[in-house]
Structures are given as C-alpha cells and as structure tokens.
N, C-alpha and C positions, 0 to 999 in steps of 0.2 A: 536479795530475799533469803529468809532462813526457813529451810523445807526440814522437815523433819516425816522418816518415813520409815515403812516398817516393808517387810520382805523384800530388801534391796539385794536380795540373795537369788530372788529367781529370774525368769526367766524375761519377767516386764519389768521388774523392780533395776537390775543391774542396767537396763537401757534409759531406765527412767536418769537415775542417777547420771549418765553421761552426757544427757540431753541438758540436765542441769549444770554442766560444768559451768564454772563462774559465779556462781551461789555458795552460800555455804548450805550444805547435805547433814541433817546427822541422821545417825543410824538409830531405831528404836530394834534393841533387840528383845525378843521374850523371853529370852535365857536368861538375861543378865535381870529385866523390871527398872528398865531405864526411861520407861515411859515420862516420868515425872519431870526430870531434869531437861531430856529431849524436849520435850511440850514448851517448857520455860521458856519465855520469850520470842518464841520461834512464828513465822508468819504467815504460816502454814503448815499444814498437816497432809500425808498419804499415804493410804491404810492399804496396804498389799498383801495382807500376811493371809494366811491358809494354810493345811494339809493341802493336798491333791488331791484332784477327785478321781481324778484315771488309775486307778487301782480296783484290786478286786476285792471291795466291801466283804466286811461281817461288823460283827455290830462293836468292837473295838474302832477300826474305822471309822465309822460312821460318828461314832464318839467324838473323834478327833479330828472329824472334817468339822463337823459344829463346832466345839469346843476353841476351837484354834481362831478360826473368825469372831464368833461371838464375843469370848473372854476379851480376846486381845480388842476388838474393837470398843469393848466395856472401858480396859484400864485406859484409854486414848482419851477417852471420855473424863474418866474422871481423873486425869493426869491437868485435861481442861479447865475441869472446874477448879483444880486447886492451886492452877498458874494464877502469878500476878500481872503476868502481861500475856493476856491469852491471843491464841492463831485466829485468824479472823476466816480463816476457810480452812474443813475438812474435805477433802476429795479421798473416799471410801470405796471403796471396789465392791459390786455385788457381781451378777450373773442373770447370763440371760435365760439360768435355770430359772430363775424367778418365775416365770409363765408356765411352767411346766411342756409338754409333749399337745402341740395344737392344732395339728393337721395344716392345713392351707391356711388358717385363720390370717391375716395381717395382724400385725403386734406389734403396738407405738407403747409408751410411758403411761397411756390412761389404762390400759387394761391390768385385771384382777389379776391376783396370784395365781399358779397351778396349784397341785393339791398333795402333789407326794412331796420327799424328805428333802428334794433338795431345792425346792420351792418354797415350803418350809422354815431352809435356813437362810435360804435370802430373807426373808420376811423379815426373822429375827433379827438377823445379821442388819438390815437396814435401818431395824427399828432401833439397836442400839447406836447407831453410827448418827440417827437423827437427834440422840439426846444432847449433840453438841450444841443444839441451834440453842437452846435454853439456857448456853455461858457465851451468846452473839457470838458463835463459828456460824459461817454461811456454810451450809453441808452438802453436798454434791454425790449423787450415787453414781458412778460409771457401772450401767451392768455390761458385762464383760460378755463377748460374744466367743466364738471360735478363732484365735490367735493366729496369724501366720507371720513367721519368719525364719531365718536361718538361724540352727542351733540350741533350736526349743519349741514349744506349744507343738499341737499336734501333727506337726508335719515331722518334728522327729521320729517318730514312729511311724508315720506311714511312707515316707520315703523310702526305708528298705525293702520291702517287698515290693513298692513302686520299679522301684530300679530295678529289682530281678526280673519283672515282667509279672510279679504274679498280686497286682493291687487288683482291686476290682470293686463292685460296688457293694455297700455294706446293706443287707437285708434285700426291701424292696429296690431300694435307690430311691423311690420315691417323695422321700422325707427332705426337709428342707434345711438346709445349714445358713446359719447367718455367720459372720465371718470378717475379721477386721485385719489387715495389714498391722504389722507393729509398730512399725513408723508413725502410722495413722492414728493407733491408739496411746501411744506418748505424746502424740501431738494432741492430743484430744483433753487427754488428764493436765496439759499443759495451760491449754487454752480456757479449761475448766479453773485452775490456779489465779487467772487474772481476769477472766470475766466477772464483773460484781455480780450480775444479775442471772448469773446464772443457778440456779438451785435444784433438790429434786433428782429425782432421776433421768438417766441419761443413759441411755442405749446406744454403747458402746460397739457399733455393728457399721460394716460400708451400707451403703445403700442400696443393694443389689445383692440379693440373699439368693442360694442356686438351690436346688433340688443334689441332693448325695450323689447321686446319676449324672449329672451335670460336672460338678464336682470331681469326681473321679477320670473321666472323661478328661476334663481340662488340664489335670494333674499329667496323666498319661503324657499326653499330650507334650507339652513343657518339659518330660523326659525323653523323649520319642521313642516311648517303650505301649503296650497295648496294655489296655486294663479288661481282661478276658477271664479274668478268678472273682466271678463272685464270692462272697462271705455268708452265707444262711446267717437269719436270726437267729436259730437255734445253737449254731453256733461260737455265736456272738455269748449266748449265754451260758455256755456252757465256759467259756473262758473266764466271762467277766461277771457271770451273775447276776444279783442286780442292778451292777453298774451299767451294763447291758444297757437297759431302758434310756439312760442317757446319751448312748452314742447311736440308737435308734430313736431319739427324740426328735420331733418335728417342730422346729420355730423358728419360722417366716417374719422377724423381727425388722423392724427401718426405724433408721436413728433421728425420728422424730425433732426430738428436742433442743443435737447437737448444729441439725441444719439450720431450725427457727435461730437458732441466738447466734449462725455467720460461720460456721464453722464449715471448711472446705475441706476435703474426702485429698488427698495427690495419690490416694491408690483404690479407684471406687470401680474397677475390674477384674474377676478372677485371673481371666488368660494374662493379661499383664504384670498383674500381682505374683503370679506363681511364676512365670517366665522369671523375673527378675530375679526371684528370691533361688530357683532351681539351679 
C-alpha cells in the first residue's frame, strides 16, 4: 500500500509511520506543497497536520490553529481532484473538540457540534476533509480524543509535577476526559485504512471515559507518588487563557462507530494504560 501523510513529525504521525513499516510512506510536507505529486497515485491518504492547541491563545494563534488544518486539509483535496490515479480512502483527523464542553452528556458520532472556536474548526476542518468523497476517496473522521503515551500528548506535561508529588486535580475534578492509548489509536487509523465500509466520523476515544478526579487519582497512582495539589480554575486561567476552557472541558465521549464496524480497544483501562506507559 502507498500512504501518503501529512504531520509525520509529530507525536501520532511519527508512530503512525512505524506501524507502517513495509509500505511505502511519503511525506506530504506544507513547507515544501508537495501535496500534488504525494496524492499521485498513492492509495491512501492521512491528514495529521495542525498547530497545537496546548498553547496560550491570542488571536495570531488561533489563526493558525484554523488555518494550518483547514488549508492543509483544502490542498489534499484538491491535490485529489487533480490526481489521475486517485486514493480510494482519506483518513482525516478531527477532535473530540467537536462537541464542545457537555457536562455528563454521553456523546456517540450522532450528536451536534458545540458552539465555541474549537468546535467550530472541527466543523470546518471536517467539512473540507469530506470534499474528497466527491473524487470517490471513502473519507474517514477519526475525532481525536486525549492521547496517552510515552514521549508526547499530554502526559508530557503532566508527568513532572506528577513525579514531584505536586499533580492534583485540575479545577473541580469533576469533568470528564475521554482518552485513547496510542497504540490504540494507530491501530484504529489503521483499521480505518482497510475497512471499506467504514466512513464518517469516528470517535477516536477507549471506551471508558473517567472523571479528571478519577484521572488524576490513577495517574498518582501508577507513580506511587499522592496527587494532594489541586489546580483552581482560576488558575488554570490565568496561565492559559482561553485555552483554559479546554483543559476544563467536559466530554464523556464512547467510540460508538469504531466498536459497530469490530474494532477491538488492547488498551480500554486507565490503571493499566498508565501503569504500562509510566
């Protein structure tokens, strides 16, 4: 199989690429606008690329968290349309910002958008990723939940203060994290690559979403250190801003769509997930 894929630089992209060994890979970079020639022939497509959202917003940012998905997902597009042997599946990355901040709600693939900016640019970001269907790409949304593993997503950051003893729960604790092993989610984008019938969005989450409180707790835990420092929301905001609102987001997401169409969880427990990876 010829994968052609875009932010093989970060922290899902570089494991994706490994998991592929024995394929041939190419690289779509943005720098370069090698969309076109990558696309060529190629027998699939996966769309990774973004700014980061874990930053502290102003409105340059925020620029460039849209801009960087949106665009880049635009030229895949029509790098599609103007192939003569076009990818028969786009597997596109959103997020499980999509829904925005839901309290307890449960949240499958059928429910509505949320309503702020980064709900928003999922919307967008999806809506251009679905214009492939219109040159026969089968288009696949993986929305992307909370990442765990060693060496990146957010456990890089919260590991250090974990370790020192002074992790603790962010705000109330109350709120829910939905959350994918890494493994889990290369296997996922994978399984999404050769299932025909699979399309749509896809909530890219284990099955078993915990409360921050929960969370935190388990982390400790898997270090044998206490999580005894909470974080105020206030000053959560005062660090991060805006971005704030998303690391106090609430969404209690289950991967609906990935379990209908067979697809098997080998890491669908926090305590085990973290133990492993710790």
């Amino acid at each position: 199989m010829i994968v052609a894929i875009t932010g093989t630089s970060g922290f899902i992209g570089t494991r994706l690429v490994r998991r592929l060994e024995g394929h041939e890979v190419r690289v779509i970079s943005r720098r370069t606008g090698n969309a076109r020639a990558a696309v060529e022939g190629a027998d699939a497509i996966v769309n990774l690329a973004g700014e980061p959202v874990s930053q502290r917003w102003n409105e340059d940012v925020k620029r460039r968290i849209r801009d960087s998905r949106i665009n880049t997902t635009r030229s895949i597009v029509e790098a599609t349309a103007a192939a003569k042997k076009r990818p028969s599946v786009l597997v596109s990355a959103s997020a499980i910002g999509y829904y925005g901040s839901r309290g307890d709600e449960i949240l499958t693939e059928k429910f509505a958008p949320g309503t702020d900016f980064l709900s928003q640019v999922c919307v967008e970001w999806e809506r251009a990723a679905q214009g492939a269907s219109e040159f026969g790409a089968r288009v696949v949304l993986p929305r992307i939940g909370i990442v765990l593993g060693s060496g990146g997503g957010m456990l890089k950051s919260a590991l250090p203060p974990f370790k020192a003893g002074a992790g603790g729960r962010l705000g109330s604790g109350n709120q829910w994290m939905s959350w994918i092993h890494i493994d889990d989610l290369i296997a996922m984008i994978v399984f999404a690559l050769h299932d025909p019938n699979l399309a749509g969005p896809v909530n890219g989450v284990a099955p078993q979403p915990v409360r921050n409180s929960e969370f935190t707790a388990s982390l400790a835990h898997a270090l044998h250190r206490p999580a005894v420092v909470p974080v105020p929301a206030f000053a959560l905001k005062m660090l991060f801003g805006e971005m704030s609102d998303v690391i106090l987001a609430s969404q209690r997401v289950l991967p609906e769509a990935a379990q209908s169409a067979g697809f098997r969880f080998q890491h669908p427990d926090l305590n085990e997930t973290l133990a492993g990876i710790v």
